[in-house]
N, C-alpha and C positions, 0 to 999 in steps of 0.2 A: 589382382590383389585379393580378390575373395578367397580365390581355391589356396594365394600363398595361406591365408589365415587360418583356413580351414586344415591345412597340413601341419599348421603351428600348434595347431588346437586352442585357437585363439577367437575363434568363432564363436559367439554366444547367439545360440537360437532364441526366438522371441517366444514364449508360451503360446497356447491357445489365444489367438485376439476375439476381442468383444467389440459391439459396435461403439463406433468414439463418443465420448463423453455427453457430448453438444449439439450432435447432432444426428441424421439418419440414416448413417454411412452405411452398405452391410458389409462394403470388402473388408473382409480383416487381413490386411496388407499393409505395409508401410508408406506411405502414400509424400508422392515428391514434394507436390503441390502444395498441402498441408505441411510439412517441412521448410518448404523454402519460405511459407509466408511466417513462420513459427521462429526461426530464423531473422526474419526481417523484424517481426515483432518485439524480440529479444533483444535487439539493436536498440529498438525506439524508447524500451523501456530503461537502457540504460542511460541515453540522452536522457531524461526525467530527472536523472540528477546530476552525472554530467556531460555538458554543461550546467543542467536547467536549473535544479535547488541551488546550484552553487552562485550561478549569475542570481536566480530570482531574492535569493536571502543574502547575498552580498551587497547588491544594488541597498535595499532597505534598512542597512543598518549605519553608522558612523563610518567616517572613512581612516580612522583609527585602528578599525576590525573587519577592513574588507577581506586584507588578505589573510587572516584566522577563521573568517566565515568559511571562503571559499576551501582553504584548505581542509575546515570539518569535513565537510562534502566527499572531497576527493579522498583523504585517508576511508575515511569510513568505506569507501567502493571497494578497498585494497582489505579490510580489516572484516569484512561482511563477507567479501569473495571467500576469504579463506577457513572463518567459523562456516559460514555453509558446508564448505568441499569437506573440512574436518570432520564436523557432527552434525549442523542445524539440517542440513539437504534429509540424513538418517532421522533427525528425530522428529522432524516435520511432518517426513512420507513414508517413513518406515511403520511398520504396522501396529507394534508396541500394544495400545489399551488406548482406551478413550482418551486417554488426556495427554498422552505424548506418545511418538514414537519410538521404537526400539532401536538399538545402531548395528542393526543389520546390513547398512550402507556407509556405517563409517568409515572416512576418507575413500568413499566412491564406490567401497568396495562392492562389485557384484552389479550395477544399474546396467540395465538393455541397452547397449548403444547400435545395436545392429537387427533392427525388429520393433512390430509394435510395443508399448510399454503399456501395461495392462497395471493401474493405480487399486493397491489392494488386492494383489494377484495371489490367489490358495485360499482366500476368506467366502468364495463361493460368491455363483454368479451373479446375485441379488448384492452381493455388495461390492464386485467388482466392475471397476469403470475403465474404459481400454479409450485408446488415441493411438493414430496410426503416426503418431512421429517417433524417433528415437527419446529414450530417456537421457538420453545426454541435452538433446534439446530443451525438455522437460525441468531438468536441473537447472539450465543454465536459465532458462524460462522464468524461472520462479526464485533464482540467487538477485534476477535485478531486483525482484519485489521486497525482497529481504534488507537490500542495498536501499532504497529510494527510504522505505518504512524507519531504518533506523536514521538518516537524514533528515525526517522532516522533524522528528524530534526534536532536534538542535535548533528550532526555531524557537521555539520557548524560551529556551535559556541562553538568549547570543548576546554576547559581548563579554562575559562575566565566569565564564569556565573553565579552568585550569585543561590546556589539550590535554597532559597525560590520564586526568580524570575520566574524562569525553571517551578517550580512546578504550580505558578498563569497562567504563559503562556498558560502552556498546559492545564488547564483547559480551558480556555478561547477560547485557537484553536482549542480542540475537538469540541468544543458547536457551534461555531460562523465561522470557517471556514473548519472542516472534514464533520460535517455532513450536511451543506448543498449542500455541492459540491458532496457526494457521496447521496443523495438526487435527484439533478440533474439528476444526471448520471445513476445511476441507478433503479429508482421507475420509475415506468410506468407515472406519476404525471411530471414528472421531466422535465427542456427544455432539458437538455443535449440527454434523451430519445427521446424527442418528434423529434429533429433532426436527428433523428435514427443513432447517433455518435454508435461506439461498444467499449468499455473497456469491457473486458472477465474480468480483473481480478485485475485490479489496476491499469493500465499506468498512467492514469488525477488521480483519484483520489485517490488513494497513491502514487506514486512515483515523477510525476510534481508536484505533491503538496506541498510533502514534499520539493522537490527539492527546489522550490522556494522561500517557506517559509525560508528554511535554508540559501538561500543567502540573501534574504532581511534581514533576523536575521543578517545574517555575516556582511552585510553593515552599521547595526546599531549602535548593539554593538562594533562594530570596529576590527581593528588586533590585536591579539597577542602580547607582548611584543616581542622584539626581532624578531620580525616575518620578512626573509627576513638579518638576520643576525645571530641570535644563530641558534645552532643544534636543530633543533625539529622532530630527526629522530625517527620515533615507536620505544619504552621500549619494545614491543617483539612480533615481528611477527609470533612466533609461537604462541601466544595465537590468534593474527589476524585471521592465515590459522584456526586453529580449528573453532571460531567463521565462517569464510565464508564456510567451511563446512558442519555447523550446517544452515546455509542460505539456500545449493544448495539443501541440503535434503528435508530441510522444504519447500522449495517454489515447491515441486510436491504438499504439500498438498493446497499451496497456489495457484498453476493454474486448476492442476488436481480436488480438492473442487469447484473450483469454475463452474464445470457443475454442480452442488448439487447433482448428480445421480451418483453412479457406473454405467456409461455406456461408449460407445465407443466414444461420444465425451472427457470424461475424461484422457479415454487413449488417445488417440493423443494429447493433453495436453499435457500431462506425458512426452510421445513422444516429442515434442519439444521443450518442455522447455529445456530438457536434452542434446539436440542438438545446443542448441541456449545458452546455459551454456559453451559449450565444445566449439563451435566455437567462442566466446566471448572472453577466454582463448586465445584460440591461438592466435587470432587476436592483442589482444592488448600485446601478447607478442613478433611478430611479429615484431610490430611497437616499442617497446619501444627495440628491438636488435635493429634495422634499424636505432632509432634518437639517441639511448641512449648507442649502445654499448653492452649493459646485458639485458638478461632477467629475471627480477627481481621476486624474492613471491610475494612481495606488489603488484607487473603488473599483477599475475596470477590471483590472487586473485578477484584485482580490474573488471579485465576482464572478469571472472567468473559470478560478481555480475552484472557488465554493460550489459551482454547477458544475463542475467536472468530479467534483468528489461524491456528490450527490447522485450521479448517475452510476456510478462504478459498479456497487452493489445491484443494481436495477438492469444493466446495459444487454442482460442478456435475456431476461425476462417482460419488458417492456417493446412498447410501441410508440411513435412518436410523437401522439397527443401525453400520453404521462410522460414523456420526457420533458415535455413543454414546464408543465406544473410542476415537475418536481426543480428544474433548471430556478424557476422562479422561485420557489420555494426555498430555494438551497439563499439564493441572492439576499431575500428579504432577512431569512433567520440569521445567516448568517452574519450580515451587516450588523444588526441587531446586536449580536454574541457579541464580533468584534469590538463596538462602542460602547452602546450601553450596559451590558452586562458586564463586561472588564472594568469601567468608570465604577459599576456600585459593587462588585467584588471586590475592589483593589487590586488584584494578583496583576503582576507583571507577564502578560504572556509576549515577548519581547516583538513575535514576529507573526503569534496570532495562529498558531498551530493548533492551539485548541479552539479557537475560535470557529477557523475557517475547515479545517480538519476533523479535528472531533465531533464540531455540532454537525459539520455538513457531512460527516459522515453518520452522524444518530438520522437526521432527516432521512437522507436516501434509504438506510436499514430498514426504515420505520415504511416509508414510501412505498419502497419493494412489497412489503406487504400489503400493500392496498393495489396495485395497479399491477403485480406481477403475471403473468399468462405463459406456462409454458411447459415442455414435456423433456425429459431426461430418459433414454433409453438405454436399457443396458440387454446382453444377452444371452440365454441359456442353453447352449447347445443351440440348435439351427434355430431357435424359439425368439425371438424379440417381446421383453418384457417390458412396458412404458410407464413412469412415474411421473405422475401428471401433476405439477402445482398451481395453483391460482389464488389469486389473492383476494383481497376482502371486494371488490368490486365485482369480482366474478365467482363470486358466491361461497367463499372459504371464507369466514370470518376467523378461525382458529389463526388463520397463517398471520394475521398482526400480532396476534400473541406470540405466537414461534419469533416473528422477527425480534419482539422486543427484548424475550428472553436471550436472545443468542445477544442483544446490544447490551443488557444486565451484565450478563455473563462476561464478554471482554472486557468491560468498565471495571467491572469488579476481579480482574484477575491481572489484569494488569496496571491495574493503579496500588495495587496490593505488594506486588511482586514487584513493581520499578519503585516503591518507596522503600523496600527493603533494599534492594539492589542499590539504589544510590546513597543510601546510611552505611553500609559495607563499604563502599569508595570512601566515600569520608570519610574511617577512620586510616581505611588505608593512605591513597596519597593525599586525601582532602579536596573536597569538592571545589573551591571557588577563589579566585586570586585575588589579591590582596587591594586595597581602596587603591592604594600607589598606582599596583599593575594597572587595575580597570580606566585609572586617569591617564595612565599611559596608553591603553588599550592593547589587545592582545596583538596587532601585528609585529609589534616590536619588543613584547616580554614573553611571547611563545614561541617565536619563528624568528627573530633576530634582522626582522626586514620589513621593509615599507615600501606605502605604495605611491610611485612617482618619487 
């Protein structure tokens, strides 16, 4: 097959490799190992939404809008895949300027599928970062984070939004506020890089993102009927726990992937996520016996995913004593957000995406810079050059500053940018169904079907 391609002229050579991103590799080779785990990771991240958002946000809301939740989920996987392969993949990773990429890769054109994939390749060695898996891997790598990011969104606003709305949104938000922000953050091109901010794995750019986005949706489009007086207890938190289930598992591929290598920074990943999962848990169930009395599913659950998002940004910089604290960390505040901060806000966050999301993803941001430990090597010619971070604990007091600016910085471009983006819907098809539909609920005034 090689030499047929080669004779096709279909062979794309890999450029000069550098050593990979995450760790101290020095073959610059394409490396199987790393691929097939990279691969495997790709899989698990796409389990995260589905099944996972789709059970976890269906379980929790009325059983009127189970089968409209679920189907959010699922469209969006179909509608994300395709803005990525389109543009978002190009304006993400493409080299462009600080603030977004160029469509040097529009609809695929041009990515290394046969060779290492060198991130910021021609921008010179100091700022280019290489991985010995294919860029096709790469792509498809980083389409589920795209996928999962615009998903959690729709936790804010469920029960209450017109599908065709939903659907323009989220093309609109993949294009114009995921990937320039995850552009930023992490292309060697990007400000958020050039500030030498660290997200390992999503904190700013999936989870405050989403977070925020989902309350400024929430503020928009407004509350709930009845919200604050009917019952709007979860239709069945057993299908919840399975969906968060299907979360805890998936996001080892989601931290652990994100060294791009089967190597030992992966595993401690692995390592603390799983730690920072478990003491998340406990934390917010903790606190919710203490204010509430019980300790609830919905509190385990909740506090499960709270310390999972709190670790994400940390997972590749930390050790497993800060995973502890920040896991707990993530439990406490977040619980917190959840209850009493929504109770004296008023906002309707329907399903707690800013809550559990956003705060817990400003914590871990925040975190990272106190407790981060760790070295980035890239390379110049036979020369290995090391970019050494550490956080306020190990003597860099600047690096909490860098973290919080880089959590400024998403907060404020994307609550900017998805409050325009959703005022444009609205004049377009209009954002929100009408009191009738919402009493009918959307499975049978969006989808023409019910469940059972």
């Amino acid at each position: 097959m090689r030499k047929l391609l080669t004779m096709c002229g279909l062979l794309l050579a890999g450029p000069a490799a550098l050593t990979p991103a995450w760790a101290q590799a020095a073959a610059p080779a394409l490396d199987a190992g790393n691929t097939a785990w990279m691969l495997t990771a790709t899989a698990l991240v796409l389990m995260m939404t589905i099944p996972g958002v789709a059970f976890f946000y269906a379980g929790m809301v009325r059983k009127k809008n189970v089968l409209g939740t679920m189907m959010q989920s699922f469209t969006i996987c179909a509608l994300v895949a395709i803005c990525w392969m389109v543009a978002g993949y190009s304006l993400a990773f493409g080299t462009g300027n600080a603030y977004i990429g160029d469509l040097s890769k529009f609809m695929l054109n041009g990515i290394v599928w046969d060779g290492p994939f060198i991130l910021g390749a021609g921008m010179g060695a100091d700022a280019e970062v290489a991985t010995t898996i294919p860029e096709t891997v790469f792509m498809m790598f980083q389409m589920t984070f795209a996928i999962i990011t615009a998903a959690l969104v729709t936790g804010a606003i469920a029960d209450r939004v017109k599908f065709s709305a939903l659907c323009l949104f989220i093309i609109l938000w993949t294009l114009l506020v995921y990937s320039p922000i995850a552009h930023a953050v992490w292309h060697p091109a990007g400000l958020v890089w050039a500030w030498g901010a660290l997200d390992f794995a999503g904190g700013t750019v999936v989870h405050i993102n989403a977070g925020v986005a989902g309350l400024v949706a929430s503020l928009v489009v407004g509350k709930r009927l009845g919200y604050g007086h009917d019952n709007m207890s979860p239709h069945n938190l057993g299908l919840a726990m399975i969906g968060a289930s299907l979360l805890w598992v998936g996001w080892f591929g989601f931290n652990a992937g994100s060294a791009l290598a089967a190597d030992a920074r992966a595993g401690m990943a692995m390592v603390v996520t799983m730690i920072a999962a478990a003491a998340g848990t406990l934390a917010w169930l903790l606190a919710e016996a203490m204010f509430k009395g019980k300790p609830s599913a919905l509190g385990a659950i909740s506090g499960a995913v709270a310390g999972l998002v709190a670790i994400t940004p940390a997972s590749g910089w930390v050790f497993p004593g800060a995973a502890l604290v920040i896991g707990v960390a993530a439990g406490v505040i977040c619980f917190w957000a959840s209850t009493s901060l929504k109770k004296a806000m008023g906002y309707d966050d329907s399903l707690d995406a800013w809550g559990v999301h956003g705060v817990g993803g400003i914590v871990g941001a925040l975190l990272t810079g106190v407790f981060a430990v760790g070295t980035l090597y890239v390379t110049d010619g036979n020369a290995e050059k090391a970019m050494t971070y550490s956080g306020w604990l190990a003597g860099n007091a600047d690096m909490l500053w860098i973290q919080a600016k880089s959590v400024l910085a998403t907060l404020a471009y994307s609550a900017v940018t998805t409050f325009i983006l959703l005022k444009i819907v609205d004049v377009v098809v209009g954002l929100r169904i009408s009191e009738e539909e919402e009493r009918e609920g959307l499975d049978v005034t969006q989808h023409g079907e019910r469940l059972g």
